[in-house]
C-alpha positions in Angstrom: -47.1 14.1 14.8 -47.2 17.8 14.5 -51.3 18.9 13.7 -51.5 21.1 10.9 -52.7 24.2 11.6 -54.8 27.4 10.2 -54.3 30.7 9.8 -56.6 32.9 8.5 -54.3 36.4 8.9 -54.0 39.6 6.0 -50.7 39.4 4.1 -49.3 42.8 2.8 -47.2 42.3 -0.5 -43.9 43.4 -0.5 -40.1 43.5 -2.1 -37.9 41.5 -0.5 -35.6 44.3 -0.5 -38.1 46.5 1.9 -37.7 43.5 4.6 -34.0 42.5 3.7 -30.4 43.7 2.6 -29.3 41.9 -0.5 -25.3 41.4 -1.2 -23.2 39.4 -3.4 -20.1 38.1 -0.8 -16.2 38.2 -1.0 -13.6 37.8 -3.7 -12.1 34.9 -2.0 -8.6 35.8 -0.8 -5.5 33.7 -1.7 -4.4 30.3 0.2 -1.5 32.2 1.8 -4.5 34.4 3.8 -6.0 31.5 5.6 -5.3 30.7 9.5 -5.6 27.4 11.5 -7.8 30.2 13.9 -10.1 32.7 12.6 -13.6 33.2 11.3 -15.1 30.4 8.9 -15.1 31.3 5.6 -17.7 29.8 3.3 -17.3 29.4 -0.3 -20.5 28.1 -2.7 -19.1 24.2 -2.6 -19.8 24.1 0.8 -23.4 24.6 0.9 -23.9 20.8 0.6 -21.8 19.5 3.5 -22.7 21.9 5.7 -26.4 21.3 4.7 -25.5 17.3 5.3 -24.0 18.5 8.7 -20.7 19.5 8.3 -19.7 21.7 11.0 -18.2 25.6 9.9 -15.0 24.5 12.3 -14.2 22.8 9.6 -14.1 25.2 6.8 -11.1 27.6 6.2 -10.9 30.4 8.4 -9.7 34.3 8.3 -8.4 36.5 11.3 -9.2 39.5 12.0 -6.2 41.1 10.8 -6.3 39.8 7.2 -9.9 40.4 7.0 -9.0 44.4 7.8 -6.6 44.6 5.1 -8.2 42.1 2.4 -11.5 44.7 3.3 -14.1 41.5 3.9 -17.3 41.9 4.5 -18.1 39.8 8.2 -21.7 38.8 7.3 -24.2 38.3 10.7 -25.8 35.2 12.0 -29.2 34.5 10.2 -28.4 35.9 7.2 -29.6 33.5 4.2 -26.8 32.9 1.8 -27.6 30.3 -1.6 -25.1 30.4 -4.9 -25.8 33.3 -7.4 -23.2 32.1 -10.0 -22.0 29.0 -11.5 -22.8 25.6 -11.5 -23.5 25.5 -7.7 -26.4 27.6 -8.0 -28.5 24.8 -10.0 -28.7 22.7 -6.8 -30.7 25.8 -5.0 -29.3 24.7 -2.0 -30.4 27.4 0.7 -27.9 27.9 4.0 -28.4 30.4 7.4 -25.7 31.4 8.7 -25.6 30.2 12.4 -23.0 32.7 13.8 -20.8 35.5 11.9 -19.0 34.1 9.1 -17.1 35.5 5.9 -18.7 34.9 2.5 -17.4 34.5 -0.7 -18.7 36.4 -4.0 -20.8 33.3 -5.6 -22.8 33.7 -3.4 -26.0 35.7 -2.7 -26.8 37.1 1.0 -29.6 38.2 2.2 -29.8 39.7 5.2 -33.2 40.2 7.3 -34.3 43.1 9.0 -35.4 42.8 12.0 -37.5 39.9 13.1 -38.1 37.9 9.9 -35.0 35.5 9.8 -36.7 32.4 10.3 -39.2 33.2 8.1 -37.0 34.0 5.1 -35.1 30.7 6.1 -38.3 28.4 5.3 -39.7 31.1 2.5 -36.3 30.4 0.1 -36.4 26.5 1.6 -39.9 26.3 -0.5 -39.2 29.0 -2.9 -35.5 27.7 -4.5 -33.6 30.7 -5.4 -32.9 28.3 -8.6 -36.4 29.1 -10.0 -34.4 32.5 -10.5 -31.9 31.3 -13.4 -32.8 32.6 -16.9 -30.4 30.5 -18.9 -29.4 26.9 -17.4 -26.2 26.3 -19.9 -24.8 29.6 -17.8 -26.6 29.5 -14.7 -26.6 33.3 -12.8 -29.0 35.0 -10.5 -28.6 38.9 -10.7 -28.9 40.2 -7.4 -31.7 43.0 -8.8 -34.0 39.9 -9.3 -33.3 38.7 -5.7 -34.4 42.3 -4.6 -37.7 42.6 -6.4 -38.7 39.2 -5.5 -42.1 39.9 -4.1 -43.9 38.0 -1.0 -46.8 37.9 0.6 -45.6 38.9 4.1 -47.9 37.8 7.1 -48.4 39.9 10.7 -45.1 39.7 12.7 -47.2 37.4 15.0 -48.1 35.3 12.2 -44.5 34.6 11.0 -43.5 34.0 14.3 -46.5 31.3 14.7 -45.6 29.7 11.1 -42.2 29.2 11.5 -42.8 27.6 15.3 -45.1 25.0 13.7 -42.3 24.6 10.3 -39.1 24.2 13.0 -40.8 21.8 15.2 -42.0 19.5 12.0 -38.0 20.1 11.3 -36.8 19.5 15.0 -38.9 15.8 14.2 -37.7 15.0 11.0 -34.0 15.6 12.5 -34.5 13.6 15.4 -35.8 10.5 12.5 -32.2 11.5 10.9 -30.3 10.9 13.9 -32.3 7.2 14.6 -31.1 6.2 11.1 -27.4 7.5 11.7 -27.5 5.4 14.9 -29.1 2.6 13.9 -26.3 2.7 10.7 -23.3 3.0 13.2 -24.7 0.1 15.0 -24.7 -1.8 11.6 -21.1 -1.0 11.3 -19.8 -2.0 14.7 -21.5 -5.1 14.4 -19.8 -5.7 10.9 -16.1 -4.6 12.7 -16.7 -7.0 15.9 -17.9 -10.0 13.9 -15.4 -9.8 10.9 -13.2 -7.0 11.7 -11.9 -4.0 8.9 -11.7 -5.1 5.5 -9.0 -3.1 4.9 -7.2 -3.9 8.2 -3.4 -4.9 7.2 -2.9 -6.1 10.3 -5.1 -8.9 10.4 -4.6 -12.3 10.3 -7.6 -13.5 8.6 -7.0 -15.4 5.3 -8.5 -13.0 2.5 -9.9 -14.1 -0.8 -10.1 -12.5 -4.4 -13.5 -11.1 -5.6 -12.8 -12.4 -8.6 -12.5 -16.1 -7.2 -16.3 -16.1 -5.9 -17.9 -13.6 -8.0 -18.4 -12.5 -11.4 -17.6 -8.8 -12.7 -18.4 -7.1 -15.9 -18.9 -3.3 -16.1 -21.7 -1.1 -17.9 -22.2 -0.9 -21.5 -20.0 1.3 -23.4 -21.6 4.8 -24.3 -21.9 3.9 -27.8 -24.7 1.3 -26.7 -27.1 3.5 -25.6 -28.4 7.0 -27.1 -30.7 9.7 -25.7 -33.4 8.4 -28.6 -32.8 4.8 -26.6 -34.4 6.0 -23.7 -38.4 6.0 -23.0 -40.6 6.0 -20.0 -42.0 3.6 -18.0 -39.6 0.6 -19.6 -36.6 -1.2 -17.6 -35.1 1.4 -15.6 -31.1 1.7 -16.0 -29.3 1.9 -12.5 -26.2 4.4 -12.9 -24.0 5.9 -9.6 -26.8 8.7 -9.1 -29.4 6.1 -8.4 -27.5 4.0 -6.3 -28.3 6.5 -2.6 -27.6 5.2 1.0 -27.5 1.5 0.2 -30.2 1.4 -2.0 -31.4 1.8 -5.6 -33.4 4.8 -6.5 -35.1 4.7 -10.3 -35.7 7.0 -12.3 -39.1 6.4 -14.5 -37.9 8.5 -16.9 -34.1 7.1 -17.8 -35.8 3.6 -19.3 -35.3 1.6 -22.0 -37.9 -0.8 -24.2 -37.9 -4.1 -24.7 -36.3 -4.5 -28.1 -33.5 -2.5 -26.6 -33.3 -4.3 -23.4 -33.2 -8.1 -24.9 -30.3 -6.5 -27.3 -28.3 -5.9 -24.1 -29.0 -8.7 -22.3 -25.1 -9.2 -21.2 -25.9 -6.4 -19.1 -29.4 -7.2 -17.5 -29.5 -6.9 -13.3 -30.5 -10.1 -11.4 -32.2 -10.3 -8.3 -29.0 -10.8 -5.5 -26.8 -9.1 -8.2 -24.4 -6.2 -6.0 -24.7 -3.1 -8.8 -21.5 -0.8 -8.3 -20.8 2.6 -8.9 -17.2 2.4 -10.9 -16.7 6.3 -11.3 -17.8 9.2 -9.7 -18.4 8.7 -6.1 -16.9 5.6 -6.0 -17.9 2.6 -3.5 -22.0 3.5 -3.9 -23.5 -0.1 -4.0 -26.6 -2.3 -3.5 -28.8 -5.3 -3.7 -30.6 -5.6 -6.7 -33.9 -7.0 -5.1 -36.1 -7.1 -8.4 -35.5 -7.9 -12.0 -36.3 -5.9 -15.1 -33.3 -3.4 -14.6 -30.4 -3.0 -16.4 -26.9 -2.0 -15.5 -25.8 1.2 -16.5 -22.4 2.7 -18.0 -21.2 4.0 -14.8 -22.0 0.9 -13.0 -20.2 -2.4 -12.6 -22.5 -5.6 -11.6 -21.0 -8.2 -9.1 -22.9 -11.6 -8.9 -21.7 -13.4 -6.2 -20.9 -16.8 -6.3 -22.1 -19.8 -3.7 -20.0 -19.1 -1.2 -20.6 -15.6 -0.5 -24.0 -13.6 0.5 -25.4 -10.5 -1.4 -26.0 -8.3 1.2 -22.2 -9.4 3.1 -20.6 -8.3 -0.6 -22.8 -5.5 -0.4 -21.4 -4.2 3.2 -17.9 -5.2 2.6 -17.9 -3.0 -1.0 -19.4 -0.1 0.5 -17.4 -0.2 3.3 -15.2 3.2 3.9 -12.0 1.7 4.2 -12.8 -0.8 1.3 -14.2 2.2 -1.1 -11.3 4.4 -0.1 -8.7 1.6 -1.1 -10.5 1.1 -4.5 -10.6 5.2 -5.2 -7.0 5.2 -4.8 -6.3 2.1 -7.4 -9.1 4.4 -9.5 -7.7 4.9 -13.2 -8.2 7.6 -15.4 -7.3 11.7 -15.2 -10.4 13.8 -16.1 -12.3 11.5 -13.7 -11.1 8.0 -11.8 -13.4 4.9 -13.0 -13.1 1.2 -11.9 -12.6 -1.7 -14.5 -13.2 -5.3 -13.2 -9.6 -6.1 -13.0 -9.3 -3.2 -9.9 -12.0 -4.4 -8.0 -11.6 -8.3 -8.7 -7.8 -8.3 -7.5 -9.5 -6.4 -4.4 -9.2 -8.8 -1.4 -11.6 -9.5 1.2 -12.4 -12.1 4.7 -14.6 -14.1 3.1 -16.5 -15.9 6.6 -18.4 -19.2 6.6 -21.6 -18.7 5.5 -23.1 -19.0 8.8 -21.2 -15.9 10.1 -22.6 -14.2 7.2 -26.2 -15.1 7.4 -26.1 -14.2 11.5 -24.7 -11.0 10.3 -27.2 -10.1 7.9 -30.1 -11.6 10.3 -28.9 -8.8 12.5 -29.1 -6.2 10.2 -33.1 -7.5 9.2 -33.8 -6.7 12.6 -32.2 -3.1 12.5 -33.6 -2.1 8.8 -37.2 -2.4 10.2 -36.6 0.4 12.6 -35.1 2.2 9.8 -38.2 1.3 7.9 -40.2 3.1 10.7 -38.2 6.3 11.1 -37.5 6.2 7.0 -41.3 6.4 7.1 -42.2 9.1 9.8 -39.6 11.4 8.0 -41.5 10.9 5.0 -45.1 11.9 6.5 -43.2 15.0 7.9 -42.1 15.9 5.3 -45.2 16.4 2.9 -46.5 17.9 6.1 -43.8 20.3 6.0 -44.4 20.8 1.9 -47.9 20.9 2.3 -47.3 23.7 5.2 -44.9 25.7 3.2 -47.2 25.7 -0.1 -49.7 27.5 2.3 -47.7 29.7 4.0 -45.3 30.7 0.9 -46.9 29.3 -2.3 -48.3 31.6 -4.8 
């Protein structure tokens, strides 16, 4: 564990646009101007799967030769680049360019001078550039407010010292990261050896119905619950965006009361319920381990049956293959939702229970190393926080 340390340096304030060049990007070109080869060219909707690791080979890319007649703008490695218009720019997610790449207009560049790249990198990593929106029903960040942003700038040899001690606390946390990714893929090949792809239509497993050990029944409809309905600190609702890497994330302040709660009890969450996200990202999914929750509208709640295992159910519905087959029988046009027919007519191996609970006595063993590294990335990161507040807070 990184030591946190102390310095004690003068800071001169100063504009951000005395250290850095502020620009807005590109107008993106048209489809046509894309090449297989080329320079990457980012557009605001890929902040967040190149922040998730997404590599830039795999955006679109521009050649030389259209980028001399279309006039683009190459932007250099290091410059900071966040969304300065539209919805994207609520998220404040915060990218660095790691080699020379075309931008396009939504977004906001800033480009260091000299020596203070890094630092600018963790400064708008603290500081979100979202802070900077004046009206969140049309979310904008003029570029004259990016320029007058004022910071407290340390001594060069200060900076350099800060960010050391912030990218090694980073190097650590990413290191945790890449434990859990392994330790996830190993959970995976262990599912494929023992019961092979769900989805495989080439096996020759006999393959069961949901419907025929479990029982469905999707969310309340809209009209059961109103913004006046919800409280805090009563029984938590568990919709898709609290459903997050296998697991149920509440929020205290999306609850309901008692009264409420007993009048939808059709709906209430069980312990060894699987809770399903039916629109949206499809295929999110988990264990209900503790009662007092309620199912939400854009959720779907499985309850197994005897002859089938919560947390089997739960790895076979969250399954890529499996979630990519229910997406595509996905009803609707303005956005695709699941209905209980759709997944109960889904077919799955259905093993003896003595395969499944082998299988998920494997998978107890893995989740307390993930346990471990889920925890050392959480110490590193209020380290981190606790860091940048000093460094870059007010």
């Amino acid at each position: 564990m990184t030591n946190k340390p102390q310095f004690v340096g003068e800071r001169e304030l100063v504009k951000l646009s005395e250290i850095a060049k502020i620009k807005a990007g590109n107008v993106a070109p048209k489809k046509d101007a894309f090449t297989e080869d080329g320079i990457p060219f980012v557009r605001a909707g890929s902040l967040t799967n190149l922040l998730a690791g997404e590599s830039l080979a795999d955006l679109e890319k521009i050649d030389d030769g259209t980028a001399q007649k279309l006039r683009l703008t190459l932007f250099p490695a290091g410059t900071v680049v966040f969304a300065k218009s539209g919805m994207s720019c609520m998220t404040g997610n915060v990218y660095v360019l790691p080699k020379p790449c075309y931008v396009v207009s939504h977004l906001a560049c800033v480009i260091p001078n000299g020596n203070y790249a890094s630092y600018l990198k963790h400064y708008f990593r603290f500081n979100r550039p979202n802070r900077l929106i004046e009206n969140p029903s049309f979310p904008s960040i003029k570029l004259s407010k990016i320029q007058g942003i004022e910071l407290r700038l340390p001594s060069l040899e200060e900076s350099v010292m800060q960010v050391q001690v912030l990218e090694r606390i980073e190097s650590q946390i990413e290191q945790a990261k890449a434990l859990l990714t392994h330790l996830d893929s190993l959970v995976k090949s262990r599912f494929v050896e023992m019961f092979g792809d769900p989805c495989d239509p080439g096996s020759s497993s006999a393959k069961s119905r949901i419907d025929s050990f479990c029982e469905l029944r999707i969310g309340p409809f809209g009209s059961a619950l109103h913004k006046e309905d919800y409280i805090t600190d009563g029984h938590p609702l568990v919709n898709p965006s609290h459903i997050i890497g296998g697991a149920i994330r509440l929020d205290e302040n999306l609850t309901i009361d008692d009264g409420k709660y007993e009048s939808l009890a059709a709906y209430h969450l069980l312990p060894g319920d699987v809770v399903l996200g039916r629109r949206g990202e499809i295929g999110r999914c988990a264990v209900v381990k503790t009662d007092g929750l309620i199912c939400g509208t854009g959720s779907m709640i499985i309850r197994p049956g005897q002859k089938v295992r919560s947390d089997y159910l739960q790895r076979v519905v969250s399954f890529p293959s499996f979630s990519h087959a229910l997406e595509a029988n996905a009803v609707g046009v303005t956005m695709k939702n699941l209905n209980a027919k759709i997944v109960g007519s889904a077919e799955v191996f259905l093993p003896d229970l003595k395969d499944q609970d082998t299988f998920i006595s494997f998978v107890s063993q893995i989740d307390k190393s993930r346990f471990v590294a889920q925890q050392q990335i959480e110490k590193l990161q209020m380290l981190y926080d606790s860091l940048a507040q000093e460094y870059f807070g007010d």
